[in-house]
FIMIVEX-568373 format. One record per residue (C-alpha): residue number from 1; residue in one letter; x, y, z. Coordinates in Angstrom, 3 decimals, always signed. Layout:
N
atom k NUM r a east X north Y up Z .
...
// end
This chain:
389
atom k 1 r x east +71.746 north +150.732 up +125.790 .
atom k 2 r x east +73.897 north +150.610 up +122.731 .
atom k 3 r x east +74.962 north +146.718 up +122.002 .
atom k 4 r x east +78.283 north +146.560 up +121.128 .
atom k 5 r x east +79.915 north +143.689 up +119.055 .
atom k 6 r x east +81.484 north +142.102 up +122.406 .
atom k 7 r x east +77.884 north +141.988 up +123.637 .
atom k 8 r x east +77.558 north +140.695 up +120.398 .
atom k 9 r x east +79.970 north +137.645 up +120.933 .
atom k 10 r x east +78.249 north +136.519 up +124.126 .
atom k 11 r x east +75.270 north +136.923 up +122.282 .
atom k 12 r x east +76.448 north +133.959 up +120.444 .
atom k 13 r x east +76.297 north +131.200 up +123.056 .
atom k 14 r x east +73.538 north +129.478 up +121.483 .
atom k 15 r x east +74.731 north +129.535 up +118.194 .
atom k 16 r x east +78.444 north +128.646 up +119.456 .
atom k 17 r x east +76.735 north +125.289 up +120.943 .
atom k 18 r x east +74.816 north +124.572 up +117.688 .
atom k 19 r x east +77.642 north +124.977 up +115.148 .
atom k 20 r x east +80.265 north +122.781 up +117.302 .
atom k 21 r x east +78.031 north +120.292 up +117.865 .
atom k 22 r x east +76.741 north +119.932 up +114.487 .
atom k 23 r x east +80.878 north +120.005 up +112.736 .
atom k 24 r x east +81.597 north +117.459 up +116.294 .
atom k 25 r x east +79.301 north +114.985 up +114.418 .
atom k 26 r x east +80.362 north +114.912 up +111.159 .
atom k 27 r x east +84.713 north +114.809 up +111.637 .
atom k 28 r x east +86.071 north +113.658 up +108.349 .
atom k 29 r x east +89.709 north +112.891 up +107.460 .
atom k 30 r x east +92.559 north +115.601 up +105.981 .
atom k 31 r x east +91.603 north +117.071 up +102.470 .
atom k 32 r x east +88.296 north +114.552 up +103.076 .
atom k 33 r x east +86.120 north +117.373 up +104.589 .
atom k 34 r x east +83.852 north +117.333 up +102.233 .
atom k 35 r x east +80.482 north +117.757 up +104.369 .
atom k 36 r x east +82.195 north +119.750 up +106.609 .
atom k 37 r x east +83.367 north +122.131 up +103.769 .
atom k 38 r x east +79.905 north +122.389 up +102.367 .
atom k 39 r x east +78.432 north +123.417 up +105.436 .
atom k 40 r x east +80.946 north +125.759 up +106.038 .
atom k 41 r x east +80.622 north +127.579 up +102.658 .
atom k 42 r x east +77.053 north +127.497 up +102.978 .
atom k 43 r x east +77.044 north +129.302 up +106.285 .
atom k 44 r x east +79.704 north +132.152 up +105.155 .
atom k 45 r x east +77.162 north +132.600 up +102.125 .
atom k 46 r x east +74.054 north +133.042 up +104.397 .
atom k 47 r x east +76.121 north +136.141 up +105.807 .
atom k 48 r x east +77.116 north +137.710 up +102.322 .
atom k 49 r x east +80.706 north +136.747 up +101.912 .
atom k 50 r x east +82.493 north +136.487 up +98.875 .
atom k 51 r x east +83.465 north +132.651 up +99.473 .
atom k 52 r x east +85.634 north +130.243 up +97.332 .
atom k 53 r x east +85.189 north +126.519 up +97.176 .
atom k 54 r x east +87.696 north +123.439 up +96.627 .
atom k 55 r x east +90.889 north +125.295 up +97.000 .
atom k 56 r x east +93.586 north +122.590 up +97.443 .
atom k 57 r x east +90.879 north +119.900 up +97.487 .
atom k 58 r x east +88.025 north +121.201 up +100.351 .
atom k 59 r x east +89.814 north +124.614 up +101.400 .
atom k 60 r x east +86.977 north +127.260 up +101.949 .
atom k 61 r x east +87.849 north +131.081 up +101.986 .
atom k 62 r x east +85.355 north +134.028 up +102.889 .
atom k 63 r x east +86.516 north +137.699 up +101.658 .
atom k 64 r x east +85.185 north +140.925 up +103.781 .
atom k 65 r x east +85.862 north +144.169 up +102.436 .
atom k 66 r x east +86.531 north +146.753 up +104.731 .
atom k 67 r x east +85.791 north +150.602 up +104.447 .
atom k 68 r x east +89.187 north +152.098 up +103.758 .
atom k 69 r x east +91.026 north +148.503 up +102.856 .
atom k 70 r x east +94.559 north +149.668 up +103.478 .
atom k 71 r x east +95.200 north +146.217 up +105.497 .
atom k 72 r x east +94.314 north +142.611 up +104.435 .
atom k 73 r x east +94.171 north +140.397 up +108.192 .
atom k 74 r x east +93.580 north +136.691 up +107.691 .
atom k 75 r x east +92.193 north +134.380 up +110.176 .
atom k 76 r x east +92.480 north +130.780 up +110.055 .
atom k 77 r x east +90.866 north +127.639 up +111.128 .
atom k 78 r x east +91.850 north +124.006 up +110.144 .
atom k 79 r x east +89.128 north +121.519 up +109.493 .
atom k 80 r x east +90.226 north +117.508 up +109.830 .
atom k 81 r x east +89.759 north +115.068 up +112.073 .
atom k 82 r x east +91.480 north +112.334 up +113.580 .
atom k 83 r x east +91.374 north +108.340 up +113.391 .
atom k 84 r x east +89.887 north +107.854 up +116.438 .
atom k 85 r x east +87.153 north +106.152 up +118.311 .
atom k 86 r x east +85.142 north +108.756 up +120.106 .
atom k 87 r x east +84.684 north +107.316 up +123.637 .
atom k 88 r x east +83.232 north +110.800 up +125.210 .
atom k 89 r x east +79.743 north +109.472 up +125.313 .
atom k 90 r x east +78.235 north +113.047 up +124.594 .
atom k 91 r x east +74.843 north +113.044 up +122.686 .
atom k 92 r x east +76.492 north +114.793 up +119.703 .
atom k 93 r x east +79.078 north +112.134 up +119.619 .
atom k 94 r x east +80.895 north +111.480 up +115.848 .
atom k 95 r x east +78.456 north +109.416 up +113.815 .
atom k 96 r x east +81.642 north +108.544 up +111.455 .
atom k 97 r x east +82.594 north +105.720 up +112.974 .
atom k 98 r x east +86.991 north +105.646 up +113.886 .
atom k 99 r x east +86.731 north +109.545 up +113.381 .
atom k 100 r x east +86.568 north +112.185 up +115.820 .
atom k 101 r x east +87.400 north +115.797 up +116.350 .
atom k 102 r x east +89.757 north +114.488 up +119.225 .
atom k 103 r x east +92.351 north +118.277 up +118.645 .
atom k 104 r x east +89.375 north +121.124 up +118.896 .
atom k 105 r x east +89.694 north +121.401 up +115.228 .
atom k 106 r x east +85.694 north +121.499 up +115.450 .
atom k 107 r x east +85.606 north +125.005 up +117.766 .
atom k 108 r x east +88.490 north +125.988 up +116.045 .
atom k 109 r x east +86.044 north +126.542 up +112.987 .
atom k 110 r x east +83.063 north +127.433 up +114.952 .
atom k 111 r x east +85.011 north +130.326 up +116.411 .
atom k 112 r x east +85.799 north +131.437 up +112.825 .
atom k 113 r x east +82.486 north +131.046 up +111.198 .
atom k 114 r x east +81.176 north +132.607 up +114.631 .
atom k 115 r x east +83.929 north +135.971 up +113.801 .
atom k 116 r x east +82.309 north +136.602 up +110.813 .
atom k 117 r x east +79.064 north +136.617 up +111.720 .
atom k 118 r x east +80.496 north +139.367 up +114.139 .
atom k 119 r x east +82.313 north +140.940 up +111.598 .
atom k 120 r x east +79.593 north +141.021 up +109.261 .
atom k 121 r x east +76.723 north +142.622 up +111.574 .
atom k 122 r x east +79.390 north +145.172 up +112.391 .
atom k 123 r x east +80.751 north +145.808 up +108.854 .
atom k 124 r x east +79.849 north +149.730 up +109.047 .
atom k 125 r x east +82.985 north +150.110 up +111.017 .
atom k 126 r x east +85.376 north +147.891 up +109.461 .
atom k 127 r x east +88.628 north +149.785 up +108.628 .
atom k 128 r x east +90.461 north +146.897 up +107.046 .
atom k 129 r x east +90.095 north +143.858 up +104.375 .
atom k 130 r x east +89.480 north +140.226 up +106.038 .
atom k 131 r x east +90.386 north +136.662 up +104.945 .
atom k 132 r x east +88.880 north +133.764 up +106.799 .
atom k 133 r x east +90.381 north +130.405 up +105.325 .
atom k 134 r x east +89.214 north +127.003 up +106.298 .
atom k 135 r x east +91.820 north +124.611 up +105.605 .
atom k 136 r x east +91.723 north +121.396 up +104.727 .
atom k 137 r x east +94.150 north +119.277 up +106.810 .
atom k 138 r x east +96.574 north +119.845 up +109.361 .
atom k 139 r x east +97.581 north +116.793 up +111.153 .
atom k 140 r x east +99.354 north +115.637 up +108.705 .
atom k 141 r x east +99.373 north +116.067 up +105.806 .
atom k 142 r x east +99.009 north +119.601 up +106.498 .
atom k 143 r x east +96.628 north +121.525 up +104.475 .
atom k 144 r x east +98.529 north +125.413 up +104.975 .
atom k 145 r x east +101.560 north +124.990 up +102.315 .
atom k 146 r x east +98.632 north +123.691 up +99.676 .
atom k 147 r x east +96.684 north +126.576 up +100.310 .
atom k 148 r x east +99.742 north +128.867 up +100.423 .
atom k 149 r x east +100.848 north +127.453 up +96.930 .
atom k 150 r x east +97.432 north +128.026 up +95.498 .
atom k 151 r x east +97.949 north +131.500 up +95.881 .
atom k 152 r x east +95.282 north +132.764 up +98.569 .
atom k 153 r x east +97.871 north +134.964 up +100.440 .
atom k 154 r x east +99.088 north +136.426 up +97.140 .
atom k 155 r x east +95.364 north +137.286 up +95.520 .
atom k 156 r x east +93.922 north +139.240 up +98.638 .
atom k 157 r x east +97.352 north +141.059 up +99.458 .
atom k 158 r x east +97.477 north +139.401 up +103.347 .
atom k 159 r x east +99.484 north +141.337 up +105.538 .
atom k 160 r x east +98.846 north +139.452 up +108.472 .
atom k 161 r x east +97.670 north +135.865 up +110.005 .
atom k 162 r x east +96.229 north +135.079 up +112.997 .
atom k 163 r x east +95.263 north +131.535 up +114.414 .
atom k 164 r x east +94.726 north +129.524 up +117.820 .
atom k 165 r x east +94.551 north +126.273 up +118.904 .
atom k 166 r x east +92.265 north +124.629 up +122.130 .
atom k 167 r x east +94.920 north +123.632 up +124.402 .
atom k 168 r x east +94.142 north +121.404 up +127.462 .
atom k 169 r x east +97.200 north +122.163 up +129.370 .
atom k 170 r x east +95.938 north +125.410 up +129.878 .
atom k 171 r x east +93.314 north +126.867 up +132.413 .
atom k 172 r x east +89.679 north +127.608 up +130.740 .
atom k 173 r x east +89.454 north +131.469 up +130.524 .
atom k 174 r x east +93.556 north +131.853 up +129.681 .
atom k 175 r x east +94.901 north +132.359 up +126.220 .
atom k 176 r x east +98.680 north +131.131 up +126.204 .
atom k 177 r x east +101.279 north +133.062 up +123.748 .
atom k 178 r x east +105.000 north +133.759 up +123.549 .
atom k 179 r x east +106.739 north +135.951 up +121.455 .
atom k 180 r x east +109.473 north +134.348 up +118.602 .
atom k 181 r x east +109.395 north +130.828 up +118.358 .
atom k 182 r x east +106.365 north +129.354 up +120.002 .
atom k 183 r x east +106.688 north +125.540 up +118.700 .
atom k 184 r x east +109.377 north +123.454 up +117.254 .
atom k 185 r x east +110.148 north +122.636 up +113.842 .
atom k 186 r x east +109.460 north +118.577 up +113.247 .
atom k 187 r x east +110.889 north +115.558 up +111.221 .
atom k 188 r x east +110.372 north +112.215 up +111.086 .
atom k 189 r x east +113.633 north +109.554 up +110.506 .
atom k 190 r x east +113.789 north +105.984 up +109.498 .
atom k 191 r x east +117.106 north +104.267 up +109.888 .
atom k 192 r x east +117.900 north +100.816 up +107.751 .
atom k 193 r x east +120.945 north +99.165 up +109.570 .
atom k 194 r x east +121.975 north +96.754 up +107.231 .
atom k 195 r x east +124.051 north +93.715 up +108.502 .
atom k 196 r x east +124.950 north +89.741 up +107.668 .
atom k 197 r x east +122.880 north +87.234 up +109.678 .
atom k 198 r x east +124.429 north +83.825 up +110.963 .
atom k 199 r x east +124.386 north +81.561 up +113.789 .
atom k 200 r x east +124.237 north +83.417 up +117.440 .
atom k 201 r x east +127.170 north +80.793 up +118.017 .
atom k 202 r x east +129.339 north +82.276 up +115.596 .
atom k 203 r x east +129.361 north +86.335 up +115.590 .
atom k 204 r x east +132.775 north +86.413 up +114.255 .
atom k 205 r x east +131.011 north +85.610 up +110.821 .
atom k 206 r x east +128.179 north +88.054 up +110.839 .
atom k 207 r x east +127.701 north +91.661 up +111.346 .
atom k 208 r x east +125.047 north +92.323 up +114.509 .
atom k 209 r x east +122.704 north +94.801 up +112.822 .
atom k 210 r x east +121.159 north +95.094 up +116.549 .
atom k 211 r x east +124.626 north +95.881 up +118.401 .
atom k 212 r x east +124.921 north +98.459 up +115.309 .
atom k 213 r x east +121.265 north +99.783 up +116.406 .
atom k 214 r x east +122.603 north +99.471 up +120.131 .
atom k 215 r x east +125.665 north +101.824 up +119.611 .
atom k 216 r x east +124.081 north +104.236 up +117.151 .
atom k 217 r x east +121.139 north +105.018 up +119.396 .
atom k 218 r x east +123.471 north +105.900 up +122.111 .
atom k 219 r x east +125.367 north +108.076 up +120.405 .
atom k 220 r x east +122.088 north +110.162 up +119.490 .
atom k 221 r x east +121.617 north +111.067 up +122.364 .
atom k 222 r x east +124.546 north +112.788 up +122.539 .
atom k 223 r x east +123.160 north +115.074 up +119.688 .
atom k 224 r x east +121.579 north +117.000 up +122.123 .
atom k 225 r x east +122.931 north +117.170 up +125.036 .
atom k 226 r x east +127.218 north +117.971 up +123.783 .
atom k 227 r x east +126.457 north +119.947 up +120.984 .
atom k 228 r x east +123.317 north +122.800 up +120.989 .
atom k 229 r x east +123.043 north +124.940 up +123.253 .
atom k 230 r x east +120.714 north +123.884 up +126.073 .
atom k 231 r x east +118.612 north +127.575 up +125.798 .
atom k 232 r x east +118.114 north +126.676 up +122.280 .
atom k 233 r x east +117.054 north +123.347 up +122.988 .
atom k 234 r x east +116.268 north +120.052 up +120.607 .
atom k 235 r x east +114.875 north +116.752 up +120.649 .
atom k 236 r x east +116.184 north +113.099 up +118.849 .
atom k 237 r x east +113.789 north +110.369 up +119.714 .
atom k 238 r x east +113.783 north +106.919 up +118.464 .
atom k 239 r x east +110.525 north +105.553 up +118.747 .
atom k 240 r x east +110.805 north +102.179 up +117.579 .
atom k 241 r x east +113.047 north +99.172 up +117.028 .
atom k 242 r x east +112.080 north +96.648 up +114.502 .
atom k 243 r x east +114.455 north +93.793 up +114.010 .
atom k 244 r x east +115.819 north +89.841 up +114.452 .
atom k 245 r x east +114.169 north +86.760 up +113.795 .
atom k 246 r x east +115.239 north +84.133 up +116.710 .
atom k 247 r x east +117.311 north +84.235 up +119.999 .
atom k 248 r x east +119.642 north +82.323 up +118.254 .
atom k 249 r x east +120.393 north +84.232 up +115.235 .
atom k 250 r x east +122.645 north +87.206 up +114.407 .
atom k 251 r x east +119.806 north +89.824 up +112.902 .
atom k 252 r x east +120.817 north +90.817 up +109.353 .
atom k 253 r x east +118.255 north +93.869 up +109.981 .
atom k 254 r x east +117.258 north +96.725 up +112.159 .
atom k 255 r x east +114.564 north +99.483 up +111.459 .
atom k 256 r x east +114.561 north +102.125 up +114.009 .
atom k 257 r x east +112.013 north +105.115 up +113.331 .
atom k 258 r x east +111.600 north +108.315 up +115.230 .
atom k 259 r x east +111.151 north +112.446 up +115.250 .
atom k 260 r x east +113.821 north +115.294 up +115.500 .
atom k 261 r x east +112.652 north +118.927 up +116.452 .
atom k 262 r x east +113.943 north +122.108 up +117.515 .
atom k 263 r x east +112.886 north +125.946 up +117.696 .
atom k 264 r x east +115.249 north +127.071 up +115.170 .
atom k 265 r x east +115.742 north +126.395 up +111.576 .
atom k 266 r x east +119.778 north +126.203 up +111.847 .
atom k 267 r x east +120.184 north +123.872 up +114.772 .
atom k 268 r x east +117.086 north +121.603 up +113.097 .
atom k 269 r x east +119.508 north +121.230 up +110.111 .
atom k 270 r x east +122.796 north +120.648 up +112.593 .
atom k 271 r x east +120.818 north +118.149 up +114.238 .
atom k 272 r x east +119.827 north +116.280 up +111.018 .
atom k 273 r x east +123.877 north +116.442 up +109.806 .
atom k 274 r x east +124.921 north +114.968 up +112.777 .
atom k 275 r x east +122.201 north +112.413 up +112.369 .
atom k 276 r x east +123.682 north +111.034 up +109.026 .
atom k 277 r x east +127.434 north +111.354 up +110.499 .
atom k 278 r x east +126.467 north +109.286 up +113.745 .
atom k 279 r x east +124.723 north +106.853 up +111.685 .
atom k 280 r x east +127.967 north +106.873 up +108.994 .
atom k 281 r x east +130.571 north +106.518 up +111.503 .
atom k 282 r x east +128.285 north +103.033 up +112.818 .
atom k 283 r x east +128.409 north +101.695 up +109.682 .
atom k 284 r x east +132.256 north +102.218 up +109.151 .
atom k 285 r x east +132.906 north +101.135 up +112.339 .
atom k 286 r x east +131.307 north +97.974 up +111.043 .
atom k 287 r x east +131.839 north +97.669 up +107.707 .
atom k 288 r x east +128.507 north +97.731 up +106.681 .
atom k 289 r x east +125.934 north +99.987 up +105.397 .
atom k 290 r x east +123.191 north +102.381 up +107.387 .
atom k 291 r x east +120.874 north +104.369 up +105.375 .
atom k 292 r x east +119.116 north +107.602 up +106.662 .
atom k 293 r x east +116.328 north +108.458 up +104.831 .
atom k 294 r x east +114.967 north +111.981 up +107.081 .
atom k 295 r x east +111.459 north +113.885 up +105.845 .
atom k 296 r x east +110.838 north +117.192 up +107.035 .
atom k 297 r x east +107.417 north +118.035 up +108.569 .
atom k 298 r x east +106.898 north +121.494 up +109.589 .
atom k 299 r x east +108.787 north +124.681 up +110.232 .
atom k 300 r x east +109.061 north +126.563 up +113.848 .
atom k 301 r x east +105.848 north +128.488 up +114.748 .
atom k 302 r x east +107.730 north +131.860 up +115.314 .
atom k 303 r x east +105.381 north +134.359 up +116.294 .
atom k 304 r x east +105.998 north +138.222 up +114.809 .
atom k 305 r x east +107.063 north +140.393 up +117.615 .
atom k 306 r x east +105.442 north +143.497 up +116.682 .
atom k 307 r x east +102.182 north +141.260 up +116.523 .
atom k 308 r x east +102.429 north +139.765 up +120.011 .
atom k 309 r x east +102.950 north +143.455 up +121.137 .
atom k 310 r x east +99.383 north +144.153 up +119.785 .
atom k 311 r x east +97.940 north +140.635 up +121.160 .
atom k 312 r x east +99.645 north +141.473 up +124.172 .
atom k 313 r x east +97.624 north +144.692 up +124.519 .
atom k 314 r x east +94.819 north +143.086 up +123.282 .
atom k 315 r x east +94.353 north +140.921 up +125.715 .
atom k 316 r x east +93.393 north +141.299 up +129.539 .
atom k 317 r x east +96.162 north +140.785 up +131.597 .
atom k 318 r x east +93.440 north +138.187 up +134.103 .
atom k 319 r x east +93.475 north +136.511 up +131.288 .
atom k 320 r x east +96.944 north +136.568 up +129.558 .
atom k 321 r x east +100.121 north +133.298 up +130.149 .
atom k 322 r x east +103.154 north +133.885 up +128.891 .
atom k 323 r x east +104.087 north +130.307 up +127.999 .
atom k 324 r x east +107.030 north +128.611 up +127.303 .
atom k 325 r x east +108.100 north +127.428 up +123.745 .
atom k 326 r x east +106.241 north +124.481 up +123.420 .
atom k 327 r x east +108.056 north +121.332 up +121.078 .
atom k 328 r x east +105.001 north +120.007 up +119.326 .
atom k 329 r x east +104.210 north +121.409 up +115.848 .
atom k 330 r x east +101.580 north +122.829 up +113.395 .
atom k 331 r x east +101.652 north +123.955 up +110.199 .
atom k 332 r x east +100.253 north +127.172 up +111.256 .
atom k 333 r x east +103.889 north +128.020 up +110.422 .
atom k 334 r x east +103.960 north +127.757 up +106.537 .
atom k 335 r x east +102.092 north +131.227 up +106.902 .
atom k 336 r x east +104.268 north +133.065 up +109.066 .
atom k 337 r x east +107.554 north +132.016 up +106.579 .
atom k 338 r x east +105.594 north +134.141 up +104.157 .
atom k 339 r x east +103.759 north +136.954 up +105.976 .
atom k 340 r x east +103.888 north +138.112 up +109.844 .
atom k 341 r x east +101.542 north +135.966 up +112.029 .
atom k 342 r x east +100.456 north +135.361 up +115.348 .
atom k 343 r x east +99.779 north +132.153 up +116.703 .
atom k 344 r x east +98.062 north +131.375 up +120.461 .
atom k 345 r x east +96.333 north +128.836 up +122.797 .
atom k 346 r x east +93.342 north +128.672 up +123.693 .
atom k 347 r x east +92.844 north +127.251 up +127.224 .
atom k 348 r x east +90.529 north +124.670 up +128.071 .
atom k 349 r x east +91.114 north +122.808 up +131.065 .
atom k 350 r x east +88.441 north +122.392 up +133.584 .
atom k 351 r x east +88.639 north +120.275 up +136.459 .
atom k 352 r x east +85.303 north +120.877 up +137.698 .
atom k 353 r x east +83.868 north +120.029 up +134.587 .
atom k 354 r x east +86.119 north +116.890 up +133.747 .
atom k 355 r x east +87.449 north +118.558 up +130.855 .
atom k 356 r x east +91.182 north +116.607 up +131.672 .
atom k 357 r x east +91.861 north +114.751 up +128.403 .
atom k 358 r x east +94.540 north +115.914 up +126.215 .
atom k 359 r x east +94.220 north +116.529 up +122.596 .
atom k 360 r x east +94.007 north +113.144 up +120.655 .
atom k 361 r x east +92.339 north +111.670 up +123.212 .
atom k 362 r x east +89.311 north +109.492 up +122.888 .
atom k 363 r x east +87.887 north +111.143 up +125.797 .
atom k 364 r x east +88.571 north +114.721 up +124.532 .
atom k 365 r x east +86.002 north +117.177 up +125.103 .
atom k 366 r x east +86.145 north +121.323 up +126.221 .
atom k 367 r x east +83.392 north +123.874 up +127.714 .
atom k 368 r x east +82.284 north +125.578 up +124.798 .
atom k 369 r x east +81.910 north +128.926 up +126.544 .
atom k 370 r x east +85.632 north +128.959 up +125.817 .
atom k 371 r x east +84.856 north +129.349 up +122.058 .
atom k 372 r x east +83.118 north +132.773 up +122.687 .
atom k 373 r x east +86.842 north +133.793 up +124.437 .
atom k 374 r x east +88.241 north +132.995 up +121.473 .
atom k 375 r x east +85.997 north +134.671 up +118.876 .
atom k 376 r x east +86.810 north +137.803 up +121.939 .
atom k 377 r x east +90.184 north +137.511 up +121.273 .
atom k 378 r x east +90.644 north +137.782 up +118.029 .
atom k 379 r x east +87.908 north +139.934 up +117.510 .
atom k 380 r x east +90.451 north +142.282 up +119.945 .
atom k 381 r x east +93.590 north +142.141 up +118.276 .
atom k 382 r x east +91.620 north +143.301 up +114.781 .
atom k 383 r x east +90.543 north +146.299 up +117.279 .
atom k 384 r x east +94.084 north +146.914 up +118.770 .
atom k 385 r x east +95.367 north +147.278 up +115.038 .
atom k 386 r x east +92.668 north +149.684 up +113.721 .
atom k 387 r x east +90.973 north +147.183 up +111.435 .
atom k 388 r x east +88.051 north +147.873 up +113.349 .
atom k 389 r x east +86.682 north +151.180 up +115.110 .
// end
């Protein structure tokens, strides 16, 4: 019997085990992934690839030619870890102590490394051109806009980008997708409220930063819920409070921090005005001053609709969840503002098998029979799209 490249895939159990393991153990900090690149690079050389080093610090990129090369695809995988004490207890547990691939970031580059070698054993019927990036960083900084700006998408002619994430809150053996915006644009916001402090016995002669605080978180919440549109949805969260001294004693200042997100570029920016007007109109009320100082993370994931139509018949339907937009973020997005892309979820949960944790958990760990799905799917959409007979 004829093997065919998804034989091929399951093929690659073995392999799948040995190349997660070995990236689990070594997780090293955004645009530190300096092992982690090298090994990388070394591996896409051992197949033939054209690869490039050091782009925007430890970036790695592997070129494929294909036959006719009408079409550039690019996959992508991110490479950093988190600050985190790996409490899994697995025998290929991180052996960089306060680091650990706690986000799947380590089968999200096993599945790409594990495409190519696919890919490459198959390149006799390879229509198209591929790009496999590596990128250094995403959790912030992210790595994408770096790589973007060092001209990678520009110098192979991408058409199109494809990525995934491992996602926990999804059932091992689904892939989760949505078409248009899939996850929220995200900022972060620290507010200064700048008062007078004096005696709690004598208010008249002060100005209570922390009643300031009081009324001006309030009236965030009404952000949301009076003025966008509930389909379009938003979020304004204050996440911390940081102010006063003693009981007895009129706080002169308040520092409240938090994160603002939505699904669409226009109400993000409505959101952010009405931020600064809220915190304005405190202030005036008050007579005192309130600065806003807002920094924008990263844009909407808004996935290409004539790609999802392709991933949608890509996919088998047993194995296919139409999700809801989601509001966390990834920088998966810098991409799609400057070619069509396609971004999906890769399930993991498995009760049986105590994989519970959610991503940036200590205890975070997946079945890594899921990362042959993944390799499957995108191995799949490349087929759906004739960049592969």
């Amino acid at each position: 019997m004829k093997i065919t490249p998804l034989q091929d895939i399951q093929e690659l159990y073995q392999e799948a085990i040995y190349l997660r393991r070995k990236l689990h153990k070594i997780p090293e900090m955004a645009f530190q992934e300096f092992k982690t690149s090298k090994f990388i690079s070394n591996y896409l050389k051992n197949l033939g690839l054209e690869v490039q080093e050091n782009i925007a610090g430890t970036g790695v990129i592997a070129y494929l030619p294909g036959i006719k090369g009408k079409k550039t695809y690019a996959f992508r995988a991110d490479m950093d870890a988190l600050p985190v004490t790996e409490r899994t207890r697995v025998d290929f547990a991180s052996i960089h102590h306060g680091k650990m691939h706690a986000c799947g970031h380590d089968g999200h580059m096993t599945i790409l490394l594990l495409l190519a070698k696919v890919l490459c054993k198959n390149k006799k019927t390879l229509q198209d051109n591929l790009l496999f990036i590596f990128q250094p960083g995403e959790e912030g900084p992210g790595g994408a806009l770096p790589m973007i700006q060092e001209g990678i998408l520009d110098q192979y002619h991408v058409d199109s980008i494809f990525g995934l994430h491992i996602y926990p809150e999804i059932e091992q053996g689904k892939i989760g997708c949505c078409p248009g915006p899939m996850m929220a644009q995200n900022g972060e916001f620290d507010i200064i409220i700048k008062g007078k402090s004096g005696h709690g016995a004598r208010p008249q002669e002060g100005i209570d930063s922390i009643v300031m605080a009081s009324q001006l978180i309030a009236a965030l919440q009404s952000i949301i819920s009076r003025n966008i549109n509930p389909i379009e949805g938003g979020v304004v969260t204050v996440g911390t409070i940081k102010g006063g001294e003693a009981r007895n004693i009129i706080a002169k200042e308040v520092l409240l921090e938090g994160t603002l997100r939505a699904f669409i570029e226009e109400i993000y920016e409505d959101i952010k005005e009405r931020l600064n007007k809220n915190a304005q109109g405190v202030a005036m009320a008050h007579e005192s001053i309130i600065d806003v100082c807002i920094r924008d993370m990263y844009p909407p994931v808004n996935n290409h609709e004539k790609l999802f139509k392709y991933f949608k018949r890509a996919i088998p339907e047993e194995n296919l969840q139409i999700i809801d937009p989601l509001m966390i973020s990834e920088d998966f997005s810098y991409y799609q503002k400057e070619i069509p892309g396609l971004f999906f979820l890769l399930g993991s949960q498995n009760h049986g098998k105590g994989y519970i944790h959610g991503l940036h958990s200590n205890q975070f760990n997946f079945d890594e029979k899921i990362l042959l799905i993944g390799v499957e799917a995108f191995y799949r959409i490349l087929k759906i799209m004739g960049g592969i007979e």
